[in-house]
N, C-alpha and C positions, 0 to 999 in steps of 0.2 A: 504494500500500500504506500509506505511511503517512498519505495523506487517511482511510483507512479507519479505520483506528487512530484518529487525533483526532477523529474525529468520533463513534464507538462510547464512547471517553472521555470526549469531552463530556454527548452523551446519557444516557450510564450515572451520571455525578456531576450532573448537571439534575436526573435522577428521585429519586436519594437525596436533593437537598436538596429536593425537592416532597415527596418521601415525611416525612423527617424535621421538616420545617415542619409537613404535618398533625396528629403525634403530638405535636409541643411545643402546637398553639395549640388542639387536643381535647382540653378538659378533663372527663372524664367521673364526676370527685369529688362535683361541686356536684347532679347528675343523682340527684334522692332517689329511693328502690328499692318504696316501699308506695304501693299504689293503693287506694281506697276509692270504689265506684261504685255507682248505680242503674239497671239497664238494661230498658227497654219496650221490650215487641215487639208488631210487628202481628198476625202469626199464633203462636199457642201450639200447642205439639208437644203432643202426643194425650194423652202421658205427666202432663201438667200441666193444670192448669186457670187459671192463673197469667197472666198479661199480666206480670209485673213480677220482677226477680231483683234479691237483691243480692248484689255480685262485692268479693272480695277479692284482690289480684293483690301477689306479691313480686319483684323486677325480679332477674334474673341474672347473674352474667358480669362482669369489669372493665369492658367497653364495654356492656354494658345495652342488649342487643339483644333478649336473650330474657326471657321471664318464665314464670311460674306461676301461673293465675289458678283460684279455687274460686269456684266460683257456690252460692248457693240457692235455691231454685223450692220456695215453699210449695204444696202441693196441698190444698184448699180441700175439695174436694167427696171423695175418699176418705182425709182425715187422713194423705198420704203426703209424704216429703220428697226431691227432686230435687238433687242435686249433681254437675252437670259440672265435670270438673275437665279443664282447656287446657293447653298450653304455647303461647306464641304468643314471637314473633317482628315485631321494630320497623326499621324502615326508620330508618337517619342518629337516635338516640333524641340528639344531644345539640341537636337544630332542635325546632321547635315544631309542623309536620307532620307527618303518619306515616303510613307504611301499616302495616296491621296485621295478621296473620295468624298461624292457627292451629290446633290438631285435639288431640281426644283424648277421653276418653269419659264417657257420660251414666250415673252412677250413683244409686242412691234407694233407698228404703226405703217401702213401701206396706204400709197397715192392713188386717188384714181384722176388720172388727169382730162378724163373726158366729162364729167362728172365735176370737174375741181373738187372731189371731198377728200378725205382723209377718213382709211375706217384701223380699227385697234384690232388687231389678231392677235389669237393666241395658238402658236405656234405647238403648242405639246409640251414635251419637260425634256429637260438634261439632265445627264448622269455622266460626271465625270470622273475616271479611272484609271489612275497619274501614277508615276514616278516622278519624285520629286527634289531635285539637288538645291539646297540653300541651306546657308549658313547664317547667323542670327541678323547680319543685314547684308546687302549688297547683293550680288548675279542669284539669278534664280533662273535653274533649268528643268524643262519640265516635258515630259511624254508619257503616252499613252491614247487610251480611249477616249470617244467622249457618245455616248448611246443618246439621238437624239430621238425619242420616243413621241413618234409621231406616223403623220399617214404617209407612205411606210418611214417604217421603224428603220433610222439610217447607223451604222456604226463608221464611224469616222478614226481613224487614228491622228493624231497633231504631236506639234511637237510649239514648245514654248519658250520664251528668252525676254525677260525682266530684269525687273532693279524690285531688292526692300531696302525699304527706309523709314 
């Protein structure tokens, strides 16, 4: 009985000082919260005529796992404008690897110029499914997926190259 006890004690005070070592030597201060990216894709969604978006992303949370990112898809050939806007999600954000994931929906604004009107689409959701190289500021590279769920359902691969600050 009492081996059981010392050694439930031991184990139990091991894990608080492993626990309590990651929280002292995790510094999550230095880890800046603004993203500024350019991202190309192989396949462009139906929605767009675009190969190219630029993304704006604001990092969430004391640990900075989540974020917020606003995209723009200029539409070229019907004067329209695309804006997905993400919540995505960072694997360990205070390492220099990442996986990246995300979902949320494809919003825009399309001309009709015969018409003069402007009508608000909504294009579907995104789901993006990243590798992610960045370090607490500066270059950020980024690939992978991006599932644009929608009529049809497009899977695109891209590839990405920013600044955080």
């Amino acid at each position: 009985m009492k081996t059981k006890i010392l050694l439930t004690t031991f184990f139990l005070l091991l894990f608080i000082r492993f626990s309590a070592q990651e929280n002292f030597y995790l510094d999550y201060d230095n880890i800046k919260r603004n993203h500024i990216y350019i991202e190309a894709y192989l396949v462009a969604p139906d929605y767009i005529s675009s190969y190219v978006s630029v993304n704006y992303e604001y990092t969430l949370g004391a640990k900075k796992k989540k974020s917020l990112r606003i995209s723009f898809y200029p539409n070229f050939e019907d004067k329209g404008y695309t804006f997905p806007l993400t919540i995505n999600w960072l694997t360990a954000p205070q390492k220099k690897h990442h996986f990246e994931y995300g979902f949320g929906p494809v919003l825009g604004f399309e001309s009709d110029t015969k018409n003069n009107r402007t009508y608000f689409i909504f294009g579907g959701a995104l789901i993006p499914l990243m590798y992610r190289f960045q370090k607490e500021k500066g270059i950020i590279f980024r690939t992978g997926i991006n599932v644009f769920l929608s009529y049809p359902t497009i899977i695109s691969p891209s590839i990405s190259l920013g600044y955080k600050f």
